[in-house]
N, C-alpha and C positions, 0 to 999 in steps of 0.2 A: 609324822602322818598318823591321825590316828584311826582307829578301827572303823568308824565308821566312813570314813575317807578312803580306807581300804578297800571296804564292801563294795563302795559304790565304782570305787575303779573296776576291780574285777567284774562287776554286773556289766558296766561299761564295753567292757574290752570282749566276754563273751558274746555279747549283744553285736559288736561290729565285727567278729569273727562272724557270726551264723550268717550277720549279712552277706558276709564279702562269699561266704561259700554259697548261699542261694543261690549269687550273683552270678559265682563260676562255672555254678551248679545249669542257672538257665543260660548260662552263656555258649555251655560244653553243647546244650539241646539245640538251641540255634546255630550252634555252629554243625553239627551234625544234620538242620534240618536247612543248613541255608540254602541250598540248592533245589530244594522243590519250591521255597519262600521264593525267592527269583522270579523261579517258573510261574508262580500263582501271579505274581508284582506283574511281571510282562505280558501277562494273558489279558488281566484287567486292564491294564494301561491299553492294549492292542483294541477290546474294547470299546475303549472309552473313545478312544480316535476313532472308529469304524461309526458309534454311534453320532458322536458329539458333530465330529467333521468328514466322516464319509472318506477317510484315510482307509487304504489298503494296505497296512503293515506290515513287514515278512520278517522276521528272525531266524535266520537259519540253524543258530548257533546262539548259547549263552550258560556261562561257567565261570566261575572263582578263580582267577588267578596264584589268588592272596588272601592276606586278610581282609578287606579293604577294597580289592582290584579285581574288574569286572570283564571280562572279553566277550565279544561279540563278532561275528562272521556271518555275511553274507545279507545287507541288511538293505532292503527296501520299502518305499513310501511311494504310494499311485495316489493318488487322488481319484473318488471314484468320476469316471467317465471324464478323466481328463488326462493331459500325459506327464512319463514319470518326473516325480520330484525331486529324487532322491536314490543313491545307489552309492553303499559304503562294502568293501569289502572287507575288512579289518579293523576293529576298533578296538583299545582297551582303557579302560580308565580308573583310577583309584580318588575315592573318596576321602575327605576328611575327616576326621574320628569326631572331636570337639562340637562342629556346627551338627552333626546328626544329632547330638544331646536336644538343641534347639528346636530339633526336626527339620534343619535345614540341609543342603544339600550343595556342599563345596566341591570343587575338585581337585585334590592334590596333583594328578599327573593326568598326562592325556598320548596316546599312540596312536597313530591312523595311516592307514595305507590303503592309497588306490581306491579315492572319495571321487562322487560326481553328485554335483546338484545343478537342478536348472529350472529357471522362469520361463514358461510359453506361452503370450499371448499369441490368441489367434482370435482376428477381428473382438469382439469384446467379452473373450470368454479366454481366462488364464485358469493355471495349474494353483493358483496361489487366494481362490476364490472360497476357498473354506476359512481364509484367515478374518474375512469381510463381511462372511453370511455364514455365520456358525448356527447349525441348527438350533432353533428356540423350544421348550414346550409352552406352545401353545395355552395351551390349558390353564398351566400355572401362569402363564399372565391375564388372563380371562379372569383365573380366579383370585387375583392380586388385588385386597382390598385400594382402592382410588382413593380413600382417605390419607393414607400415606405415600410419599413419594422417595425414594431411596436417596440417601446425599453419598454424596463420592466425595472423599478428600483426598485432591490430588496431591497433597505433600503424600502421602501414604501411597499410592497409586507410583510417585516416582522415584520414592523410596525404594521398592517391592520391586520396582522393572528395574534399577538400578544394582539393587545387589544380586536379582537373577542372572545380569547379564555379568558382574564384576565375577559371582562367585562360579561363574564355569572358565575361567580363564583360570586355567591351572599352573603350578608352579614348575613344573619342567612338563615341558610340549614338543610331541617330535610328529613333524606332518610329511607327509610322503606323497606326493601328488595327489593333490585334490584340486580339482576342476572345480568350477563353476562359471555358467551360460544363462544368459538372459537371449532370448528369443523374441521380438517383437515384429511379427508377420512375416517381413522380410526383413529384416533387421536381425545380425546377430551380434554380441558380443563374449567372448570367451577370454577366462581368465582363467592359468593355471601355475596353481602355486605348487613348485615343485620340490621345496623345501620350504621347512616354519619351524623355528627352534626357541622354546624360553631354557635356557641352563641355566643357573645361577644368576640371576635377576638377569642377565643379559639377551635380547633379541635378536634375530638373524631372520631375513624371509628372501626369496627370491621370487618372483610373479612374470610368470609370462603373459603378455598383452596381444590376444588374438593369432598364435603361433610365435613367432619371431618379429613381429613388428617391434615389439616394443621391451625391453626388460626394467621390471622397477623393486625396486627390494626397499624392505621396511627393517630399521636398527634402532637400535635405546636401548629403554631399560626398562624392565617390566618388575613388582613388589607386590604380586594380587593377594599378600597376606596383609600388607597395609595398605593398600589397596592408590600405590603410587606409582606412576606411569610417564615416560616420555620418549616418544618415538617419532619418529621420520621419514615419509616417504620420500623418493627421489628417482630416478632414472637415467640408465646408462647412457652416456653420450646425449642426450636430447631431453626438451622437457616433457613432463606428465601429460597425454593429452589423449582424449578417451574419442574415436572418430563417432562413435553410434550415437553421442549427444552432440556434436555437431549437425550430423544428419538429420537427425529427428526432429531435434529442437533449435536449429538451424544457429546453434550457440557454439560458440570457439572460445573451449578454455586450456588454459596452457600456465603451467606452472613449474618451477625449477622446482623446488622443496615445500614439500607440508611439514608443519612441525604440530604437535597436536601433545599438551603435557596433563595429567591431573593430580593436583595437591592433596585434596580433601575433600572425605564425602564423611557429610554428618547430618542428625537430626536433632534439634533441639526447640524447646519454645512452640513445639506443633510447626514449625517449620524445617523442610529440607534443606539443604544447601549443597554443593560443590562448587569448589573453586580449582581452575586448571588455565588453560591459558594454549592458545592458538596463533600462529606466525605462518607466513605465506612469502615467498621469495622469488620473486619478475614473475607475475601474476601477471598473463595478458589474456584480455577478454575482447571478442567482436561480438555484436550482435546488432541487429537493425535498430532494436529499439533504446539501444545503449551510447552508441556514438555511430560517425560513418566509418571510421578509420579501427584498429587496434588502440588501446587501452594497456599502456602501460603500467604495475606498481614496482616499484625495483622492491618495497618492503615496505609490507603491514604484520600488525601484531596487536593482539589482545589477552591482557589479563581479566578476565571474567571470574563474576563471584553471582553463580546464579542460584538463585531462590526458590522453593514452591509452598505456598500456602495452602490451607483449606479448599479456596476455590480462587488463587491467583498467581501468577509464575511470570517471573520476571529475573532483570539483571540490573544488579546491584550499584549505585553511584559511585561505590569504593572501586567499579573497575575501570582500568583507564587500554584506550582504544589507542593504538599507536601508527603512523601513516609518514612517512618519511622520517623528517624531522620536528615533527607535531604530535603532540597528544591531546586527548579530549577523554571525560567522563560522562561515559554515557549512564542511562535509567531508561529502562523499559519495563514497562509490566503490565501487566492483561490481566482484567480481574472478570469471572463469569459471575452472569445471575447466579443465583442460588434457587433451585425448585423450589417453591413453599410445597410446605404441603396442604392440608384443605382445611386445618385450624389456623394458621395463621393466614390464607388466601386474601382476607381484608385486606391486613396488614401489609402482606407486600402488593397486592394491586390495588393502588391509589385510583380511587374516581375522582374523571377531572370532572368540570361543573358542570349544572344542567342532566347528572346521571347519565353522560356518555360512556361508551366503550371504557372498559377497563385499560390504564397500562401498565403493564408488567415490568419489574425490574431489568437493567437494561446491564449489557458488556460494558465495560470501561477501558478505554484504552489509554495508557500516559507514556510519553517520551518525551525527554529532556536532554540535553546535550550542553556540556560548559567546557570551553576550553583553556580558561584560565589565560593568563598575559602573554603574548608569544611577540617574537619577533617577525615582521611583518614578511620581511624578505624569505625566514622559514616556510611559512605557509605558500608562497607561490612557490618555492622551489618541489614543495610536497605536493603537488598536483599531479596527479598520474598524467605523465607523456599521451597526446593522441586527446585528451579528454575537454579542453579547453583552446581549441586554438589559436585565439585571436590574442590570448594573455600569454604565448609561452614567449620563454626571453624579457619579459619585464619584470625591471626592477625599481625597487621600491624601499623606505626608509622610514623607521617608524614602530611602533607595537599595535597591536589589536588585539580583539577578545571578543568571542561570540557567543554566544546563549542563545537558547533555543527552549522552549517549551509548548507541550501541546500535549488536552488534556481533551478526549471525547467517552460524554455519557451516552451510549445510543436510545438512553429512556427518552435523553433528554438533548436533544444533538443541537438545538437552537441557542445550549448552554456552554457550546465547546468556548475552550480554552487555547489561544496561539498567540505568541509573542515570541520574537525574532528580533535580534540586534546585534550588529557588528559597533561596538565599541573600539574608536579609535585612540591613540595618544601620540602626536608628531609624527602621522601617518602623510606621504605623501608619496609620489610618482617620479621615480629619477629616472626612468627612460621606459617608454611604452612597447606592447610586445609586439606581434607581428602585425598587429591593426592600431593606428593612431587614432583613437575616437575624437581625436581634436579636427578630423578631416571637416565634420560636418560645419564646424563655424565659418566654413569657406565653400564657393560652388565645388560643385562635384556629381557623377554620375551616379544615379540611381537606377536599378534593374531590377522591376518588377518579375517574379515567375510564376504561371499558372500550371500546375502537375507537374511541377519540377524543370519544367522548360522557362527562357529567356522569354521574355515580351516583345522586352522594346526596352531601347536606353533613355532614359531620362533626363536632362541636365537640371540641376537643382540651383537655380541663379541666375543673373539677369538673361543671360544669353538666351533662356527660355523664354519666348514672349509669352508663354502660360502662370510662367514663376510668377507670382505676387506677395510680396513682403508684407508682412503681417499686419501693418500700420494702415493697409490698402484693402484691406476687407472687411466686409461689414462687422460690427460689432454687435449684429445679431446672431451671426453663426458663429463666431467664435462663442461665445455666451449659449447660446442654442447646444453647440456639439459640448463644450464644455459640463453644461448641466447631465446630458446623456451619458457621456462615455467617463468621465472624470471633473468632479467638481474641483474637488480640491487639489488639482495637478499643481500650481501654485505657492501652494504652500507645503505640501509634502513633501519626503526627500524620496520620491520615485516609488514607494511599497504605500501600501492601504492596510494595515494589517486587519482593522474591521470587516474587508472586501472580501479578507482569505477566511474570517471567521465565518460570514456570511457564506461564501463558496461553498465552504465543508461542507455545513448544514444543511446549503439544499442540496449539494450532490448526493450525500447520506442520503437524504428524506425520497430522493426521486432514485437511486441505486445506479444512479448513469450520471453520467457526467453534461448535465444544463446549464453550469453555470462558473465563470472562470472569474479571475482577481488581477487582473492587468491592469495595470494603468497607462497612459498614453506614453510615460517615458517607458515601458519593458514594450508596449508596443511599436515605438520607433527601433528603439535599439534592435529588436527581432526582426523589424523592415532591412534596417541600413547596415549594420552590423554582421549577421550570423546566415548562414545556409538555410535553406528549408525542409531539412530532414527531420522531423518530429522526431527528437532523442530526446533521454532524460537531461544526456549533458549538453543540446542545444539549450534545456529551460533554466540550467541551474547556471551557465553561462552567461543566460541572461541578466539573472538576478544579479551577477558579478558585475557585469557591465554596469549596470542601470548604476549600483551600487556608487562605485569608481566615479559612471559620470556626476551622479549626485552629489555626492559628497565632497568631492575635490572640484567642485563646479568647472568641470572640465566645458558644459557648454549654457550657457544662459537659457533659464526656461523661456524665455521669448522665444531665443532660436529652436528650439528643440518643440516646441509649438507651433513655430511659422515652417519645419521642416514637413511636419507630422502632415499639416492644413493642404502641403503643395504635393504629396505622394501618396495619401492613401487614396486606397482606389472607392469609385462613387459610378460603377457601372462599366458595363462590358466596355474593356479597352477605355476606360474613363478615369486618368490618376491628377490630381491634384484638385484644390477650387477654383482654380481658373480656368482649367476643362471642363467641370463639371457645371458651372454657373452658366458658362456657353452655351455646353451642348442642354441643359436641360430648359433653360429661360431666355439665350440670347443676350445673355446680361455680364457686364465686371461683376466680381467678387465684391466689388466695393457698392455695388447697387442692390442687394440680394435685400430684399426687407423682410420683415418677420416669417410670415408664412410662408417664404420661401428658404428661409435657414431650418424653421425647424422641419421640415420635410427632408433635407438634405441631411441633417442630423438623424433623424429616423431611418436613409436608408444604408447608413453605414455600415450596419450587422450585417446586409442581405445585400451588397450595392446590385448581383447584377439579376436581382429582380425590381429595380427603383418603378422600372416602366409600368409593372403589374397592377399600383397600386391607382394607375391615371386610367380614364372612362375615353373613350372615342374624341370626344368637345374637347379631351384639354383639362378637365377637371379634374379632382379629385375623387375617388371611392370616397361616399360618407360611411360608411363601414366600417366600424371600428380608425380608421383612422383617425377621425375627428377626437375619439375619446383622447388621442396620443397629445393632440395638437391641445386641447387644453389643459390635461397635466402639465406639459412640458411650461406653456404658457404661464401656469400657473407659480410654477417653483420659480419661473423668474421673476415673476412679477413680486414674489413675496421676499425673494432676494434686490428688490430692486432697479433689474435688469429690464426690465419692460413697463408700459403702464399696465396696470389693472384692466381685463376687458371681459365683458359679458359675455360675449361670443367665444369662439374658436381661436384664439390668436393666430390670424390671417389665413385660416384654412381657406374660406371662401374666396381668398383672394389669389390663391395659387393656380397659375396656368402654365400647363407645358408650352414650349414653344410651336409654335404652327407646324413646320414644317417634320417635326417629328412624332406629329402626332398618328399615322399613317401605320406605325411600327408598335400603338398598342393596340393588343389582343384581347378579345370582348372576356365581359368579367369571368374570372371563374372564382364561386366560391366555395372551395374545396381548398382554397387556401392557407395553410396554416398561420395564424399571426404571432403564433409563439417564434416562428421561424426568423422574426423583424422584431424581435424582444432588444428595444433600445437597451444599452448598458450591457452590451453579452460577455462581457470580459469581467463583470461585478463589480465595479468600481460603485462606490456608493453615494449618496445625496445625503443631505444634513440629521442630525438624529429626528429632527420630528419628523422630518418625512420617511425615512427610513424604519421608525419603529411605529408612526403613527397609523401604517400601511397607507400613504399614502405615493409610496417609491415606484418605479416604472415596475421594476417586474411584478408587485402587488397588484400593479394594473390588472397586467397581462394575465395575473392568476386569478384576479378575480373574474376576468373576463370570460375563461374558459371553464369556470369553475361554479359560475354564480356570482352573482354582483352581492353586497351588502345592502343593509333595508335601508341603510342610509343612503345607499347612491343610486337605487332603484328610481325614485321620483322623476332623479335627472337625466338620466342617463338611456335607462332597462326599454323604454316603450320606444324613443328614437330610432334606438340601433336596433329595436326587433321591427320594426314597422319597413324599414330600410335595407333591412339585410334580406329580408321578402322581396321587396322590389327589385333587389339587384341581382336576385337568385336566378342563375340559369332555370330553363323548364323543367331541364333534366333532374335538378340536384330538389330534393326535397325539402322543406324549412326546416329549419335546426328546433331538436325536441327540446322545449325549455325546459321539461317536469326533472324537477327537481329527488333527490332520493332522499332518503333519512340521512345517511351519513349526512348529505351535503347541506340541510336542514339544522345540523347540528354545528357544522363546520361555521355556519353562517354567524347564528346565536353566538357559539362562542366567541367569534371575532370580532362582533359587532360589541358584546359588555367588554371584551378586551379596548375597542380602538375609544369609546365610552371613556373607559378608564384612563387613557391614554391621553385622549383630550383635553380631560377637566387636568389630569394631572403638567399639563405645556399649559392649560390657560393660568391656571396658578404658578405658575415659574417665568411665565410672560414672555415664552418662544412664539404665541401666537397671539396679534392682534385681535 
């Protein structure tokens, strides 16, 4: 070594000497002055909750154990002018050396004795309302320049709540009775955990449920320095079952074991991640709006691998969803707008044409589901018990494989994205389950119910002198209802998936639910088939059904047409078309001519106000009605189902029968006609009429919304001229004036259907 290598060691080594004694040197001062430091730390902190949240904070007590370790006695949190939160009588906890370098705040160990915390709502005012209304200043948002808008990135966001909540879960934890009470009016719930132990990666908890109702204890294994976890909740002698959320939310959950594990929490790429995984063991659920009966699952499971971006949080394809003896890979993710700020404001709010209203960037929502090849008979056997009834006990032979996708932009919801498909391979039916859906290709009783009660029994077959086989009616109302309720029953295998995409859209656009996707086979199968308890798993039963009957053509679309034509109902205590042809015209099914199908076609959304729409003589309302009669008129006749007619297609020609004309009620109108919006189930009509808005419910909207400059001429002066005349005294003339929006709404639509047209007359959909 030589001298000058010497030098510079020696200067070296005197140099991290002075350091290391500064060090000791401020270390000896802080450690002599930590106990007023504390004192200062918890005064501010008390504080900051008094101003921030209107927290009333008490420390009775606070000193140094250790080096490191903190104790505390006597500790309370009020909420101001609400009741207490919070009451610990003993606490001590010891920090981790390493993360305070970071300035972060771990906790090595944790001691607690003789804890109480509690939630009290009372009517709409809780103890827990500083969490939701944290005081603002004012001022400093006043004076926050508008030019910029603050962006939140939520990977960072659940980053930061992530490791807040990993790093107070300490590596040895000893709990000594600590209560905790939720309070909801009259509603209590108390839970006290009267042991909690992490020792050497190992967990131990004991919990009392409401005194001695219930005992549940949580075991695994706990690693909060790497921050790996699996534990399990379970219950003595009985399962998990919490009564206050039954009560409340009038929901029945009951579960043998939770099992809850986490692998890995990391950030990389500006993205978040964990991956952990969750199992569930004889999970039975009731609830009104779920099934009528319990809900069995003997056992589900999911490995998750979830995500968060900038502004999107989702779960990951790599996870697989697990349900009996079936798997599936799901994808979920939700992406928010992003605020612009007020330089790029152009940029993200697009003007549409004409310098309409701005639209703003919109949420995205995407779900996908693949379950890859499976054995046929697996998937029935994997049906939660209670959830499907008509299928349990059937067996089957074969593979399947289902996919699922669905993709909604709410900028853009007329864009959404759905596709659904059961993929068969040497799928077929080797014994049916507790419902033979093969029943209907034979007579049999049918029982309509109105509020959940019987009718009346029906026989579906000759024995009915009302029955009329399909061969035996006109071939205007078949064709007539057809065009309305389902065009393409026929050649479909039972699902519309355009109907469902349509559905979405307007449901989104209107925030309620106007508009449904049925076709006439989910609507038999729901007649003949299933209960009338609006469940999730009466609809998804459905689909199963239709599914089965479609596909393994368990019944001829003839039959399942001619069943449909003889039971739906067409007016109070009015079910099939050979009652309804009766009672409304005195006429067979087979005599019904035009203008008398499509009336009976129109009033099958609404049948038992059919009578409403007839005048004292027998006639018909020219009100809006007539517009019905020649749309409908029209798409036949352009399908070739009719001739061509200037007129009405046989409005004027339609008369009630005499003797029942006594029983209609002078006009009112205050009638809503959205209420008789043919097609209410969505089933759609051909793409030109469909996109060229020429479809029934484009009618309907434009009816109540403003007509087009295009169907003004024909239409607009008729039915205002008419709609006067038939106005009660009382009801005042319907205000035409029009507003801006709907000025624009017009324009737009109008260079849209413009565009529309010329682009069908050059493709030659339109003569």
């Amino acid at each position: 070594m030589t001298y000058r290598q010497q030098k510079a060691l020696r200067i070296a080594g005197w140099a991290f000497l002075s350091i290391f004694l500064l060090a000791c040197v401020g270390a000896g001062i802080a450690y002599s002055k930590r106990e007023s430091l504390l004192q200062s730390t918890l005064e501010r902190a008390i504080r900051k909750a008094k101003r921030d949240y209107k927290l009333n904070v008490h420390i009775g007590s606070a000193k140094f154990t250790g080096l490191s370790s903190v104790a505390f006695q006597d500790i309370s949190v009020v909420p101001e002018d609400r009741d207490s939160l919070a009451h610990i009588q003993q606490v001590e906890v010891a920090v981790r050396f390493w993360p305070l370098l970071t300035g972060k705040i771990g906790l090595s160990g944790m001691l607690l004795d003789n804890g109480f915390i509690q939630v009290v709502k009372r009517d709409s005012l809780s103890n827990i309302d500083f969490l939701l209304h944290r005081k603002r200043d004012s001022t400093a948002v006043e004076e926050a320049p508008r030019e910029t808008t603050r962006k939140t990135d939520l990977s960072e966001v659940a980053e930061n709540l992530i490791d807040n909540i990993l790093s107070k879960i300490p590596d040895d934890l000893n709990i000594n009775n600590l209560a905790f009470r939720v309070m909801d009016n009259n509603d209590t719930l108390n839970l006290l955990t009267k042991s909690a132990i992490i020792q050497n990666e190992e967990v131990r908890s004991t919990i009392f449920l409401n005194g001695n109702q219930a005992t549940w204890h949580i075991a695994g294994t706990a690693d909060p320095a790497d921050r790996e976890y699996n534990l399990a909740l379970y219950a003595d002698g009985k399962p998990i079952e919490i009564p206050y959320i039954q009560k409340k939310y009038n929901l029945k959950v009951q579960v043998d074991t939770l099992r809850a594990e986490l692998h890995d929490v990391d950030r990389t790429g500006g993205e978040f991640r964990m991956e952990g995984a969750g199992s569930v063991r004889n999970l039975r659920i009731n609830h009104p709006a779920i099934a009528r009966t319990d809900v069995l699952v003997p056992r589900a499971a999911m490995d998750a691998h979830l995500f968060v971006g900038k502004n999107y949080v989702g779960v990951d394809s790599s996870s697989t969803l697990h349900l009996g003896e079936v798997s599936a890979h799901p994808f979920l993710k939700y992406t928010l707008s992003e605020t612009p700020d007020q330089s790029n404001l152009k940029q993200a709010r697009h003007t549409s044409p004409d310098d309409e209203e701005p639209v703003g960037p919109g949420k995205i929502y995407e779900v996908q589901l693949h379950t890859g090849q499976m054995e046929a008979q697996s998937l029935f056997n994997s049906f939660p018990q209670g959830l499907f009834e008509s299928l349990e006990g059937m067996q089957v032979a074969g593979k399947l494989k289902y996919d699922v996708t669905f993709r909604l932009d709410t900028s853009l919801p007329d864009s959404v994205e759905f596709n659904s498909g059961m993929t068969s391979e040497g799928f077929q039916i080797l014994k049916m389950g507790q419902t033979d859906f093969a029943e209907i290709n034979h007579p049999f009783v049918y029982t309509p119910y109105e509020k959940g009660k019987p009718v009346r029994d029906i026989i579906v077959g000759p024995s009915n002198p009302d029955y009329t086989p399909i061969n035996e009616i006109s071939p205007d109302l078949r064709n007539a209802l057809l065009t309305s309720e389902d065009y393409n029953f026929f050649t479909h295998k039972g699902f519309n998936e355009k109907a469902f995409r349509v559905s979405i859209a307007t449901n989104f656009k209107e925030k309620s639910f106007k508009r449904g996707a049925s076709t006439i086979s989910m609507q038999l199968v729901k007649n003949v088939f299933l209960n009338r308890n609006k469940t999730l798993s009466r609809k998804v039963e459905e689909i199963l059904i239709v599914w089965l009957i479609e596909n393994q053509h368990i019944v001829p679309k003839e039959r399942m047409y001619e069943v449909y034509l003889n039971i739906i109902e067409w007016g109070r205590n009015i079910y099939g078309i050979g009652e309804a042809a009766r009672y409304y015209f005195a006429k067979r099914p087979a005599d019904l001519d035009l203008g008398e199908s499509i009336f009976l076609a129109f009033v099958v959304p609404r049948p038992k106000h059919a009578l409403d729409w007839f005048l004292p003589d027998g006639t018909l309302q020219t009100r809006n009605v007539r517009g019905y009669f020649r749309l409908i008129g029209r798409i036949m006749a352009r399908r070739g189902l009719t001739a061509p007619d200037s007129g009405a297609y046989g409005f004027y020609g339609v008369r009630l029968r005499e003797g029942l004309r006594h029983e209609v009620a002078p006009v009112d109108t205050t009638m809503q006609m959205e209420d008789f919006l043919p097609n209410p189930n969505g089933t759609e009509l051909d793409d030109d009429e469909e996109e060229s808005g020429t479809g029934i419910g484009n009618f309907f909207r434009r009816l109540f919304k403003g007509k087009k400059a295009d169907e003004k001429k024909e239409e607009e002066p008729t039915v205002q001229s008419e709609r006067t005349e038939s106005a009660s005294p009382e009801v005042a003339p319907t205000d035409t004036v029009k507003t801006r929006k709907q000025l624009r709404q017009e324009r737009r639509e109008q260079k849209r259907r413009e565009k529309e047209a010329k682009r069908l007359q050059e493709e030659g959909n339109i003569p």
